[in-house]
Structure formats: structure tokens, C-alpha cells
HTML snippet that shows the backbone in 3Dmol.js (N, CA, C, O; Angstrom):
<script src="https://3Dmol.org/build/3Dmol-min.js"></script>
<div id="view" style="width:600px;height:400px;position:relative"></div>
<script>
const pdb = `
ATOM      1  N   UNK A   1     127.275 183.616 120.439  1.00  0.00           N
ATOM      2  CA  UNK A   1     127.668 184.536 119.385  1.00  0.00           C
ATOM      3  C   UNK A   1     126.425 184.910 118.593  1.00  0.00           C
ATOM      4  O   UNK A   1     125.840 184.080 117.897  1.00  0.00           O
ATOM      5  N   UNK A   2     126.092 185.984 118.692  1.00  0.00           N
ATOM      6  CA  UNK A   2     124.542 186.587 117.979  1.00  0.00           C
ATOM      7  C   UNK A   2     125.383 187.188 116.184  1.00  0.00           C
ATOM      8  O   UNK A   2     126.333 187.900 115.859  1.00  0.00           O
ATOM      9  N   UNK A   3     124.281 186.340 115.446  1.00  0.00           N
ATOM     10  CA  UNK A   3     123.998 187.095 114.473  1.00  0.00           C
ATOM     11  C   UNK A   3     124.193 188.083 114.335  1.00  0.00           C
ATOM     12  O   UNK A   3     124.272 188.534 115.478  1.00  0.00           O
ATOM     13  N   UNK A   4     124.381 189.012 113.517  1.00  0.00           N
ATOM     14  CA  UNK A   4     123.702 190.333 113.147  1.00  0.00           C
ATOM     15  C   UNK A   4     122.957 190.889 111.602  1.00  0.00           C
ATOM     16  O   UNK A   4     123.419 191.043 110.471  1.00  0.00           O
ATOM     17  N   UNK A   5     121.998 191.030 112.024  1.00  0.00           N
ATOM     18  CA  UNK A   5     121.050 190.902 110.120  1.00  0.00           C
ATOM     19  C   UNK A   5     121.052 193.026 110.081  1.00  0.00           C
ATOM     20  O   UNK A   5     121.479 193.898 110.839  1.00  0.00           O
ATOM     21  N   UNK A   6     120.397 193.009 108.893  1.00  0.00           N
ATOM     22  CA  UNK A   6     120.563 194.152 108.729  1.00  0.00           C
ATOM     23  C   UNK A   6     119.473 194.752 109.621  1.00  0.00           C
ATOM     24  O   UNK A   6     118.770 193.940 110.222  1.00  0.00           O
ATOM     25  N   UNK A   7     119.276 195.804 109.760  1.00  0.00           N
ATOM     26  CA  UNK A   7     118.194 196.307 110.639  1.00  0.00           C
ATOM     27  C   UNK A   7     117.408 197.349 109.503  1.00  0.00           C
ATOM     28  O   UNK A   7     117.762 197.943 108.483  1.00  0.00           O
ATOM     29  N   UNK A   8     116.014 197.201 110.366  1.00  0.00           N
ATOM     30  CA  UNK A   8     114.229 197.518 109.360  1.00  0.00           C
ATOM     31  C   UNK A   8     114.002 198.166 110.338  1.00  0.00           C
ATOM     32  O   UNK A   8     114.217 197.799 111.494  1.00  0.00           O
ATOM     33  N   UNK A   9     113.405 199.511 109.891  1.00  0.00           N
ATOM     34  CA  UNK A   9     112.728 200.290 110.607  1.00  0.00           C
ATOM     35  C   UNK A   9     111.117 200.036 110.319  1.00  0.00           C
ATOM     36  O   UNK A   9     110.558 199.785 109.252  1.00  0.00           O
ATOM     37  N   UNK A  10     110.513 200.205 111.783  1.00  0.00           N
ATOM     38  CA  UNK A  10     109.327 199.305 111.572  1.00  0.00           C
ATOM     39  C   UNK A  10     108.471 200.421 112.460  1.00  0.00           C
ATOM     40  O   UNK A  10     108.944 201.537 112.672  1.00  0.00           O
ATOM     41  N   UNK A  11     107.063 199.984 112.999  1.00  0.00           N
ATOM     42  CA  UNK A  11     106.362 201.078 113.709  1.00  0.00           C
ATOM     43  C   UNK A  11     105.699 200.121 114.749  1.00  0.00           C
ATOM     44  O   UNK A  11     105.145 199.172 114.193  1.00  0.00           O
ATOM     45  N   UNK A  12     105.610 200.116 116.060  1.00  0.00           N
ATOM     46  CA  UNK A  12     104.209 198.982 116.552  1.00  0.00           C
ATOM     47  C   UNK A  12     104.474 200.261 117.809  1.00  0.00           C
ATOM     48  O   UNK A  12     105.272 201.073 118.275  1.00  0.00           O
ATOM     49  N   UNK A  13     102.645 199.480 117.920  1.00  0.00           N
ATOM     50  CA  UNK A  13     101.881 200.335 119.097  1.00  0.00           C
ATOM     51  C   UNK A  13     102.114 199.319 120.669  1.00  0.00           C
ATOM     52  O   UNK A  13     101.942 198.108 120.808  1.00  0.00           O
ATOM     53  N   UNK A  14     102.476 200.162 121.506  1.00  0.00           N
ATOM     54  CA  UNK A  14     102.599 199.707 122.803  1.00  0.00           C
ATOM     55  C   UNK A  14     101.943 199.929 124.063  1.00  0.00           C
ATOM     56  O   UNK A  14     101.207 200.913 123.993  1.00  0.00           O
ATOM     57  N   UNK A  15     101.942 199.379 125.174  1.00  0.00           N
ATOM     58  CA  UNK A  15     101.134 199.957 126.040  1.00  0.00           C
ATOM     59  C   UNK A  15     102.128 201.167 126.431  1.00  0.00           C
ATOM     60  O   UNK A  15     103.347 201.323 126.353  1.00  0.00           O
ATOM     61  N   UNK A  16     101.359 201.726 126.758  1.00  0.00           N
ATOM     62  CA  UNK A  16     102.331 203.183 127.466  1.00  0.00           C
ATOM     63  C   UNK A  16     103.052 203.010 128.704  1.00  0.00           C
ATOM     64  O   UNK A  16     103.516 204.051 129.169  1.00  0.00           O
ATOM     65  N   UNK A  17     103.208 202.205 129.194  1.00  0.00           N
ATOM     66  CA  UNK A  17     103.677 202.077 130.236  1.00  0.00           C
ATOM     67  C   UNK A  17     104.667 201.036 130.117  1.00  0.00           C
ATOM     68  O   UNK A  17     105.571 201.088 130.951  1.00  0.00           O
ATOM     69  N   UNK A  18     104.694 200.365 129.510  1.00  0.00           N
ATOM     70  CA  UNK A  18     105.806 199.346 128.502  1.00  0.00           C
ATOM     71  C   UNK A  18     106.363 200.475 128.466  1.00  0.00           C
ATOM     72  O   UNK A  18     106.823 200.843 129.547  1.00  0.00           O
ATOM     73  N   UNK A  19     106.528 201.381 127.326  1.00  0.00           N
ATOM     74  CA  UNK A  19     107.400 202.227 126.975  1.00  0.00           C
ATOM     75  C   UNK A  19     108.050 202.802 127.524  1.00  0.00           C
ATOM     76  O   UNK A  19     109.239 202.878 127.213  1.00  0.00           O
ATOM     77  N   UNK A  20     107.489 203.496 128.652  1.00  0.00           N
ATOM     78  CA  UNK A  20     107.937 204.032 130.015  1.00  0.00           C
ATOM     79  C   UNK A  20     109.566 203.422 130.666  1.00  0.00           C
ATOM     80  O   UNK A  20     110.611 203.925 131.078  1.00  0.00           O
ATOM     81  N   UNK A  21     109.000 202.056 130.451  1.00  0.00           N
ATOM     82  CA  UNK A  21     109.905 201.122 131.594  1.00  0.00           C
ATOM     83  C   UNK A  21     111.081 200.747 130.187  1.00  0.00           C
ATOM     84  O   UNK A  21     112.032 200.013 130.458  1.00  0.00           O
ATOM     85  N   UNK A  22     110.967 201.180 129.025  1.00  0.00           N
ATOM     86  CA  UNK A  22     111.913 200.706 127.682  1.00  0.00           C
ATOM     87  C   UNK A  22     112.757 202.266 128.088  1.00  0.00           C
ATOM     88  O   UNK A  22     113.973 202.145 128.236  1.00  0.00           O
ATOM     89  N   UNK A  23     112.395 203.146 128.199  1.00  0.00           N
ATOM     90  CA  UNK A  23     113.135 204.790 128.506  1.00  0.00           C
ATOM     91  C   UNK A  23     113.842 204.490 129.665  1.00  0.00           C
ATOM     92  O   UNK A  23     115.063 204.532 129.510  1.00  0.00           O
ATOM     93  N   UNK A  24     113.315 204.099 131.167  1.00  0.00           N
ATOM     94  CA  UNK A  24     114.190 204.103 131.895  1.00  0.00           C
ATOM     95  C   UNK A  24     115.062 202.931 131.533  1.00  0.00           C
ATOM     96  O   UNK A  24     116.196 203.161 131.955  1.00  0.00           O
ATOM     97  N   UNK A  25     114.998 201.858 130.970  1.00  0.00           N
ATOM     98  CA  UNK A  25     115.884 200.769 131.048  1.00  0.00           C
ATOM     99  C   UNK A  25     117.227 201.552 130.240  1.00  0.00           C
ATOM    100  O   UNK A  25     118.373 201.739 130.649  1.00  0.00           O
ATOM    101  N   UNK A  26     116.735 201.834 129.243  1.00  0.00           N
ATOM    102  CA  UNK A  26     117.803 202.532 127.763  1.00  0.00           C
ATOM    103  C   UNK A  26     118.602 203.748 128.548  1.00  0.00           C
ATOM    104  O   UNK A  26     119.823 203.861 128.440  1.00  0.00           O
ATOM    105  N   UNK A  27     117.915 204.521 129.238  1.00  0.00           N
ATOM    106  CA  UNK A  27     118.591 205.695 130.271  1.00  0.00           C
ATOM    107  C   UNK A  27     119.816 205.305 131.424  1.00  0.00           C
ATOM    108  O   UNK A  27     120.839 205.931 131.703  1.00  0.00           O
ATOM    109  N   UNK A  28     119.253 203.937 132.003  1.00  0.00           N
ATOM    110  CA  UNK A  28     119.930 203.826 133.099  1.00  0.00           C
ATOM    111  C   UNK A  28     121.042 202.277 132.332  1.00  0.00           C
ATOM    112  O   UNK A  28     121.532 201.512 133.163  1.00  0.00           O
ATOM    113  N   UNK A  29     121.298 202.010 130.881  1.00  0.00           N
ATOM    114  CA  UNK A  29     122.189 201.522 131.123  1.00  0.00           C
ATOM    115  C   UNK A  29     122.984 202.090 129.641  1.00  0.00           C
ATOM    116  O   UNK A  29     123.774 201.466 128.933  1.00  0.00           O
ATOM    117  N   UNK A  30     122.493 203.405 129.485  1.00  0.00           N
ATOM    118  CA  UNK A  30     122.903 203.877 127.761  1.00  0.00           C
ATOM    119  C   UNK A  30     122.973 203.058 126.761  1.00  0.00           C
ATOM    120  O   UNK A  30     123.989 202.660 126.191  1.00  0.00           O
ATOM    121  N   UNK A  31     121.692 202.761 126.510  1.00  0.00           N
ATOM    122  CA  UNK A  31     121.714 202.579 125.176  1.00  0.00           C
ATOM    123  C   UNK A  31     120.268 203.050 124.541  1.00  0.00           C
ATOM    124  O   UNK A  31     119.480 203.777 125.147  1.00  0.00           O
ATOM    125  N   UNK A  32     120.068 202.557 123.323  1.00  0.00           N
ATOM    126  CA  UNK A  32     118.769 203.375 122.743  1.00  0.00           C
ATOM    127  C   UNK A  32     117.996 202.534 122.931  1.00  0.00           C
ATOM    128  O   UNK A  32     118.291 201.377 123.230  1.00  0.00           O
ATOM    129  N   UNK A  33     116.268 203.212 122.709  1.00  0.00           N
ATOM    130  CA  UNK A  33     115.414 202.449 123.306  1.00  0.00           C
ATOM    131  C   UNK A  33     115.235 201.291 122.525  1.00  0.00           C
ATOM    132  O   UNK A  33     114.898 200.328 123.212  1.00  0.00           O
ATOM    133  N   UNK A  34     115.379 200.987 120.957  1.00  0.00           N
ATOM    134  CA  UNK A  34     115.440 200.323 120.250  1.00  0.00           C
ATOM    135  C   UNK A  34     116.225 199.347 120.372  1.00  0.00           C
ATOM    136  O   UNK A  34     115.809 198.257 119.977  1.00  0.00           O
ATOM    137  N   UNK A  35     117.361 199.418 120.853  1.00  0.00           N
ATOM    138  CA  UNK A  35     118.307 198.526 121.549  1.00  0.00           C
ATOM    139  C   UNK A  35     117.911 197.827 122.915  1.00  0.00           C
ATOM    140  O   UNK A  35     118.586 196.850 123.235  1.00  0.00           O
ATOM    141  N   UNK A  36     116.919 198.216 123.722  1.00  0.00           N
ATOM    142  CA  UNK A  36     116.209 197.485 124.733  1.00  0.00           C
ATOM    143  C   UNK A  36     115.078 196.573 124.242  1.00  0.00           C
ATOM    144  O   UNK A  36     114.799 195.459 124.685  1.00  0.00           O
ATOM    145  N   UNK A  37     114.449 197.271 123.202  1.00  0.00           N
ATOM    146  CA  UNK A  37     113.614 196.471 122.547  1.00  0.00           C
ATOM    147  C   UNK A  37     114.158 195.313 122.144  1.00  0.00           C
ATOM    148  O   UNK A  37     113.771 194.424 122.902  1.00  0.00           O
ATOM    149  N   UNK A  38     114.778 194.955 121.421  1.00  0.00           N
ATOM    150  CA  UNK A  38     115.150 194.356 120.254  1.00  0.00           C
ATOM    151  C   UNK A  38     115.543 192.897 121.481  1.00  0.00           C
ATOM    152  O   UNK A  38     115.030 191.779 121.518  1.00  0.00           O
ATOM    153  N   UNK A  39     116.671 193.524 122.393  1.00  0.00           N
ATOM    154  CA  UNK A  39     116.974 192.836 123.321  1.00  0.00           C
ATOM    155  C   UNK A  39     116.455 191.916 124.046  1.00  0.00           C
ATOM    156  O   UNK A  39     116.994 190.828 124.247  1.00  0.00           O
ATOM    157  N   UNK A  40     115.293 192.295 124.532  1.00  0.00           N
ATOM    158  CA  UNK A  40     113.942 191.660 125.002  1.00  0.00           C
ATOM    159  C   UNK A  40     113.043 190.966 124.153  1.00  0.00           C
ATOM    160  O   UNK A  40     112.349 190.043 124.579  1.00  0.00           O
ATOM    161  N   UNK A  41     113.004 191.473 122.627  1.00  0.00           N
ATOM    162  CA  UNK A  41     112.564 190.315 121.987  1.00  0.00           C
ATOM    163  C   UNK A  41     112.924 189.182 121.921  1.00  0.00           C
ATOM    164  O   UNK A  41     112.362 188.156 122.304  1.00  0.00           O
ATOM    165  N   UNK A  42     114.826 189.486 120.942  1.00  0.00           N
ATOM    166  CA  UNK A  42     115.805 188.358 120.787  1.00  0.00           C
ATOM    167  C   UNK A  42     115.518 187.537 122.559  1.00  0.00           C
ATOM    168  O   UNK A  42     115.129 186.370 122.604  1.00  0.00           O
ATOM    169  N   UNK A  43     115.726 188.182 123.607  1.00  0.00           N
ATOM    170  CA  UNK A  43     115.432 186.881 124.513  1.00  0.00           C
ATOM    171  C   UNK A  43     114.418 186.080 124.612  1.00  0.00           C
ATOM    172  O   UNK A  43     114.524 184.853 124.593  1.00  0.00           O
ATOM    173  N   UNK A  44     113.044 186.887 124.758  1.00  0.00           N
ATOM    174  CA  UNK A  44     111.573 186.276 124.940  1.00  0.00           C
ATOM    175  C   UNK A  44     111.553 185.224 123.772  1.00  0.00           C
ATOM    176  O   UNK A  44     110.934 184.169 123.906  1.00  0.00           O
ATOM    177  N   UNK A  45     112.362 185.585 122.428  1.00  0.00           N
ATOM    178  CA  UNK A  45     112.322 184.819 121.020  1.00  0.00           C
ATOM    179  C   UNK A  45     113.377 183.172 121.476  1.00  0.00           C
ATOM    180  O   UNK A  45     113.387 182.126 120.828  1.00  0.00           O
ATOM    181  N   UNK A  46     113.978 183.411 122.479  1.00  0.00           N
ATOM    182  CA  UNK A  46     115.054 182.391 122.448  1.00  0.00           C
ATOM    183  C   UNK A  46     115.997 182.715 121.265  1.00  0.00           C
ATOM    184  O   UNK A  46     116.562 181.623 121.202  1.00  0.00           O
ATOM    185  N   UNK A  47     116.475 183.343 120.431  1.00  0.00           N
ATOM    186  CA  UNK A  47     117.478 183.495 119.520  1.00  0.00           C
ATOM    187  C   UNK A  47     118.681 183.562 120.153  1.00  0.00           C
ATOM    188  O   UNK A  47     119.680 183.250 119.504  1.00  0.00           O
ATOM    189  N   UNK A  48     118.824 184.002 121.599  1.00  0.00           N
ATOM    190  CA  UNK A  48     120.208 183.698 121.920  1.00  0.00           C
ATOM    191  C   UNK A  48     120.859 182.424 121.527  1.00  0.00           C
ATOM    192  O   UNK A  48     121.954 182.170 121.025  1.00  0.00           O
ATOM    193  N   UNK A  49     119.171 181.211 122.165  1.00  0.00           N
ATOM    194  CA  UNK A  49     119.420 179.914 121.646  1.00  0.00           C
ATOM    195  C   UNK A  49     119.978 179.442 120.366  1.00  0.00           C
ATOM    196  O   UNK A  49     120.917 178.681 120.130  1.00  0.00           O
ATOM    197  N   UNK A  50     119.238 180.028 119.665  1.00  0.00           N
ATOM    198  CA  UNK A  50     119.346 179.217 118.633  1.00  0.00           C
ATOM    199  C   UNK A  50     120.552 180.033 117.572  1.00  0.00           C
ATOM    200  O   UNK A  50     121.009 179.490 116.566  1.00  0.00           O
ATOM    201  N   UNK A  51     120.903 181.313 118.001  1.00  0.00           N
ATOM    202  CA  UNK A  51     122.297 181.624 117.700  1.00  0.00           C
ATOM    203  C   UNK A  51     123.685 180.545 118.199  1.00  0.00           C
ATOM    204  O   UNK A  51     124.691 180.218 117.570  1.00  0.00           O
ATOM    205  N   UNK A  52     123.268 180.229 119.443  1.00  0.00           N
ATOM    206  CA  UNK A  52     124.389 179.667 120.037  1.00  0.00           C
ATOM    207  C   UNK A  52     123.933 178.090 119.203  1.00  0.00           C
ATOM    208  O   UNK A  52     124.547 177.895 118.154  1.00  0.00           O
ATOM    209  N   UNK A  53     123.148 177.251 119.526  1.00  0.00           N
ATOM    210  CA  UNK A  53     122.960 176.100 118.335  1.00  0.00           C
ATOM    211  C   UNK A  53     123.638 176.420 117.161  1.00  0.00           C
ATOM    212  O   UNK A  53     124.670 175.749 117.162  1.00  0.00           O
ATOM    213  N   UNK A  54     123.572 177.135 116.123  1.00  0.00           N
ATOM    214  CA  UNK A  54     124.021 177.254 114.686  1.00  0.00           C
ATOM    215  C   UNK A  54     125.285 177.311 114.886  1.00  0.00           C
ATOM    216  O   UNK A  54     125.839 176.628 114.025  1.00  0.00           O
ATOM    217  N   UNK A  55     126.334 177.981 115.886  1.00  0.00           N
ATOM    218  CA  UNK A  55     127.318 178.353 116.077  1.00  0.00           C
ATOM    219  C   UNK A  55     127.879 177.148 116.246  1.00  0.00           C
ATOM    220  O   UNK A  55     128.806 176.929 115.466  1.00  0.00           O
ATOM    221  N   UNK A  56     127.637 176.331 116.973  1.00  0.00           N
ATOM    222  CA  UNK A  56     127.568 175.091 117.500  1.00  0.00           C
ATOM    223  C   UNK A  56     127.626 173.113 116.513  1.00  0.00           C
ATOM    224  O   UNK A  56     128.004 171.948 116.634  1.00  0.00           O
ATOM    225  N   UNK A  57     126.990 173.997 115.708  1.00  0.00           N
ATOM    226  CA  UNK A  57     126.358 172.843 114.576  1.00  0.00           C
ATOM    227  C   UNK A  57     127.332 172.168 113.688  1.00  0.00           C
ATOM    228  O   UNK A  57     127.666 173.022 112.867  1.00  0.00           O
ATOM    229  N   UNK A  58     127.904 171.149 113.463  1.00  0.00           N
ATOM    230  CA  UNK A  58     128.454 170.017 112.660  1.00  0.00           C
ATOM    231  C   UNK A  58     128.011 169.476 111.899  1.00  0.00           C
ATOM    232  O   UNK A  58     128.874 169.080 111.116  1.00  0.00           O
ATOM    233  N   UNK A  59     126.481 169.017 111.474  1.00  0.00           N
ATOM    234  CA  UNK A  59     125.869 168.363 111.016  1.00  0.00           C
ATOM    235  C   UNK A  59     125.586 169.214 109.285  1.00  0.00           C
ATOM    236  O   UNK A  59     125.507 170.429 109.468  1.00  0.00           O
ATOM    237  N   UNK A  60     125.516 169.044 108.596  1.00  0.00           N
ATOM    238  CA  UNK A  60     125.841 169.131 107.181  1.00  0.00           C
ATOM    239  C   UNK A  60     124.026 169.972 106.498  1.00  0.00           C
ATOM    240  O   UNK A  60     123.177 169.082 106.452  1.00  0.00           O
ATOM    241  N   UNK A  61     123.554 171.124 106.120  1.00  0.00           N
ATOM    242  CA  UNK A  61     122.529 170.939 106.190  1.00  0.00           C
ATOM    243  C   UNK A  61     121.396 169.985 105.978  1.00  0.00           C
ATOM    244  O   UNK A  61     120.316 169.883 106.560  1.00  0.00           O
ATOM    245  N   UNK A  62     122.167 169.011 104.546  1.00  0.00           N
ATOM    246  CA  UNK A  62     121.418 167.798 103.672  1.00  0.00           C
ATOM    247  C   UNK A  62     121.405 167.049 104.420  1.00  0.00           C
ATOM    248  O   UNK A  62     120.493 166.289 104.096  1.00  0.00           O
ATOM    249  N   UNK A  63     122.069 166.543 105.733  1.00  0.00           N
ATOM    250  CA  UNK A  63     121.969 165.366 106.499  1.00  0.00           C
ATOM    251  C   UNK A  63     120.686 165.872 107.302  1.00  0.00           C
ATOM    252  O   UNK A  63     119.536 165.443 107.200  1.00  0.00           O
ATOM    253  N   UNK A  64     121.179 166.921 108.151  1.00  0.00           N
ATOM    254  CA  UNK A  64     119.328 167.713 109.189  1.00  0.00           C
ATOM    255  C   UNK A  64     118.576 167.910 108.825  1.00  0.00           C
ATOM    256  O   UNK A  64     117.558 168.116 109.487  1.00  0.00           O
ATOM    257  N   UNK A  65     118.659 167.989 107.007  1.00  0.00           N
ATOM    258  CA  UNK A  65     117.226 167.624 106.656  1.00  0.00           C
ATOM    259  C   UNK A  65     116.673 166.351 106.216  1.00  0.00           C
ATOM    260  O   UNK A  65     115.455 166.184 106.277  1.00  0.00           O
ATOM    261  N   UNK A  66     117.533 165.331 105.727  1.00  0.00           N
ATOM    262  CA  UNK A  66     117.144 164.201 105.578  1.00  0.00           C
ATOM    263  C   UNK A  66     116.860 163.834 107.104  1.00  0.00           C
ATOM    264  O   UNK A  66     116.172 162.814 107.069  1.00  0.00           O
ATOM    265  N   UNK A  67     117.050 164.156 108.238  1.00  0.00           N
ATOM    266  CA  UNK A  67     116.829 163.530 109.507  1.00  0.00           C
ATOM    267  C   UNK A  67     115.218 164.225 109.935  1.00  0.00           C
ATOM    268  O   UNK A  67     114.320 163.586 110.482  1.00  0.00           O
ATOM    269  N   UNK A  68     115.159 165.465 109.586  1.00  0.00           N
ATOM    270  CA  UNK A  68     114.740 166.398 109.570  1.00  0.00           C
ATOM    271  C   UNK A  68     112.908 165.368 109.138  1.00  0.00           C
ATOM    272  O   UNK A  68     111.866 165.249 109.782  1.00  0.00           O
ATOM    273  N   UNK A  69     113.294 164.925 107.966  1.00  0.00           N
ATOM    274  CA  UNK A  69     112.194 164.500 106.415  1.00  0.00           C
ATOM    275  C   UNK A  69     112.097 162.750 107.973  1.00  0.00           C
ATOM    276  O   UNK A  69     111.256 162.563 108.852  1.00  0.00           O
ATOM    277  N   UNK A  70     113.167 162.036 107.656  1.00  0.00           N
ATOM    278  CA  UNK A  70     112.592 160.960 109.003  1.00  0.00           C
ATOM    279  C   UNK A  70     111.978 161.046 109.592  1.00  0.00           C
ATOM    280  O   UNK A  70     110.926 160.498 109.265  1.00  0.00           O
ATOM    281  N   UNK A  71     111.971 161.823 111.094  1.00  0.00           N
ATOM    282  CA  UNK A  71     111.423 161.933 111.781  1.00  0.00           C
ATOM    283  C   UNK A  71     110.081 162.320 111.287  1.00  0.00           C
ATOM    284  O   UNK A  71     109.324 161.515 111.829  1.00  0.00           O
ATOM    285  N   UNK A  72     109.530 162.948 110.707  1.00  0.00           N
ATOM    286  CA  UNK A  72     108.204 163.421 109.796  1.00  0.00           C
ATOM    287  C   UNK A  72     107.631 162.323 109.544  1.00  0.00           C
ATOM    288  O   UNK A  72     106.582 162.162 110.168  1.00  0.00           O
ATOM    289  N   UNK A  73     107.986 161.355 108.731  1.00  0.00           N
ATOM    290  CA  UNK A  73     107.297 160.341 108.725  1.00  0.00           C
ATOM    291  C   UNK A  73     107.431 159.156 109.708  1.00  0.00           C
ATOM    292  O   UNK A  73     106.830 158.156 109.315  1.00  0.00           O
ATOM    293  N   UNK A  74     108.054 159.027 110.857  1.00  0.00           N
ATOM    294  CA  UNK A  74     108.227 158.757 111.616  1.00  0.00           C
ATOM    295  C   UNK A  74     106.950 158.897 112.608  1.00  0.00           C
ATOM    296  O   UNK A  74     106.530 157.883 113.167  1.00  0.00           O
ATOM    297  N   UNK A  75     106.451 159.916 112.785  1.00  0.00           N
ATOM    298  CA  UNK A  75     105.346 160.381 113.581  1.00  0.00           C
ATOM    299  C   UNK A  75     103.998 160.510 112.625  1.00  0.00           C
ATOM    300  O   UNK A  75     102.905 160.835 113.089  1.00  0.00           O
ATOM    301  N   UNK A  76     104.157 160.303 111.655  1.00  0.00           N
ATOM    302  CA  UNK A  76     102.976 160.407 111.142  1.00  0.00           C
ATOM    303  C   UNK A  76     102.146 159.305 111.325  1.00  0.00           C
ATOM    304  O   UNK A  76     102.536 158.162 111.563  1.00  0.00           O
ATOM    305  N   UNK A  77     100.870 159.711 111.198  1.00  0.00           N
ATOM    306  CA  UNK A  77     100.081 158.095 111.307  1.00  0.00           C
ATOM    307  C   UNK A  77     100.233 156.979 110.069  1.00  0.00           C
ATOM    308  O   UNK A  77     100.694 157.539 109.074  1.00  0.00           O
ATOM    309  N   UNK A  78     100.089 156.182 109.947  1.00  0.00           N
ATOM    310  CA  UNK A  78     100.169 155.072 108.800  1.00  0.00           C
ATOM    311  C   UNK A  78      99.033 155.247 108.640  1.00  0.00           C
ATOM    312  O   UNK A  78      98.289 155.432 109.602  1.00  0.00           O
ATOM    313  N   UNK A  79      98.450 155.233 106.956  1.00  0.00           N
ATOM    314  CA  UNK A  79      97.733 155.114 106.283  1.00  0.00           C
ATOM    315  C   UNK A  79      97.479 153.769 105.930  1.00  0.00           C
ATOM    316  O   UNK A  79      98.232 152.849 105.610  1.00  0.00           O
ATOM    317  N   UNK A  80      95.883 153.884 106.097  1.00  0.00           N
ATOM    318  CA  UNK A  80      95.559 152.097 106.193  1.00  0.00           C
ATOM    319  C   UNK A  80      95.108 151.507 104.448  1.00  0.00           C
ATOM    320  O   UNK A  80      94.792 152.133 103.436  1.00  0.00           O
ATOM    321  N   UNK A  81      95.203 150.647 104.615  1.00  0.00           N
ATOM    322  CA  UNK A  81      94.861 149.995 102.596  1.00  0.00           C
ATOM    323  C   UNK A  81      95.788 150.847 101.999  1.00  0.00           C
ATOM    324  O   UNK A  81      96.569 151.686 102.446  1.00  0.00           O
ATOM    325  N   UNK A  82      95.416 150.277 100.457  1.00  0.00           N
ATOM    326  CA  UNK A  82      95.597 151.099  99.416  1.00  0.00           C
ATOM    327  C   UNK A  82      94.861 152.276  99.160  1.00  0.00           C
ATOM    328  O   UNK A  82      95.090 152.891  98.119  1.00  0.00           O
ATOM    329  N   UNK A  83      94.080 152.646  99.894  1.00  0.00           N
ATOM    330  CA  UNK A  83      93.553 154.197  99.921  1.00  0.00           C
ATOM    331  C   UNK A  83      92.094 154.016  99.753  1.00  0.00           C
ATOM    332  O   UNK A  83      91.369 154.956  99.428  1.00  0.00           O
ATOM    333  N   UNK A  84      91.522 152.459 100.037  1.00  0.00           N
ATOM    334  CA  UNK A  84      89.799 152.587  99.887  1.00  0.00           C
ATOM    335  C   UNK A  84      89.519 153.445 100.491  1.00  0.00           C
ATOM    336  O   UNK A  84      90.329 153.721 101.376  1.00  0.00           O
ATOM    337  N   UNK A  85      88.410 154.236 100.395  1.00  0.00           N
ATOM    338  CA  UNK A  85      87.833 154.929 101.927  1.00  0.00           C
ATOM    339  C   UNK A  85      86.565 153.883 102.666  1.00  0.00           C
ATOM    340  O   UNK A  85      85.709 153.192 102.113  1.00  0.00           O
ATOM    341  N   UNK A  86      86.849 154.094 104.073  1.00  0.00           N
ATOM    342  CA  UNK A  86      85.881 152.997 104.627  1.00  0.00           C
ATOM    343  C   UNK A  86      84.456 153.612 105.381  1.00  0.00           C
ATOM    344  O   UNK A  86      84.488 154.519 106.213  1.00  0.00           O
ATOM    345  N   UNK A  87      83.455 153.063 105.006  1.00  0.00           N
ATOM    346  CA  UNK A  87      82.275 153.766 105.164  1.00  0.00           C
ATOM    347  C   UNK A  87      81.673 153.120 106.604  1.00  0.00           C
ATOM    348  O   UNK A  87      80.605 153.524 107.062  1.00  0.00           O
TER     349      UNK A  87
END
`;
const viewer = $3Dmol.createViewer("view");
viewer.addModel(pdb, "pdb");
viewer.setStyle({}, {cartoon: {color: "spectrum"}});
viewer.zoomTo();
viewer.render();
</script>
């Protein structure tokens, strides 16, 4: 189940031949080229993923982040002494 956020009109430069292949894609299955774009981002982005995760999710936000804050220090290195520095 995808999101839907509001949509930004934006500008980026492409190779020309990218574009090319965004016209026939949008032509041969009707839709706009912006709609092929977007498409191919959201996949290359994994957001299908992580749409379908959120959709998915039970866990309370304050708990995934207290698990979230664990694991963090979990992997961190231990700091040695009380903070002498050693020469």
C-alpha cells in the first residue's frame, strides 16, 4: 500500500536518451512521463519497501526508538577510563 504525499514540481537534467526511453515507456503504457519517473525512483528508492513495512508495523513509535537508541550503543565502541587521554 503506497503512500501518497503531495506532489512538487521540480526541474532535473537528464541524459537524453533516458528521456527518450521515459516517452516511450509513458506512451506505450498511458501514463505521463512524470508518472514513469517517479515510478522508477519510488522502486530504485525501495519505498515500495518501506511503504509495505509501515503498513505492516505494530511496534509503538517510543518502543523503535528506545530499541532504535539500544542498539546504538550497543555497537558503539566502549570508551576506556574516565576520559584520561593516553599519550
Amino acid at each position: 500500500m503506497m503512500r501518497r504525499m503531495a506532489k512538487v514540481r521540480t526541474t532535473l537534467t537528464i541524459d537524453q536518451d533516458v528521456l527518450k526511453w521515459v516517452k516511450i515507456r509513458a506512451a506505450r503504457t498511458g501514463v505521463s512521463d512524470s508518472a514513469v519517473i517517479e515510478e522508477s525512483l519510488r522502486r530504485d528508492l525501495k519505498l515500495d519497501v518501506l511503504d509495505e513495512l509501515w503498513a505492516n508495523a505494530t511496534m509503538s513509535e517510543s518502543k523503535a526508538s528506545e530499541l532504535a537508541v539500544e542498539a546504538q550503543h550497543a555497537t558503539r565502541p566502549r570508551q576506556r577510563g574516565s576520559g584520561a587521554r593516553r599519550r
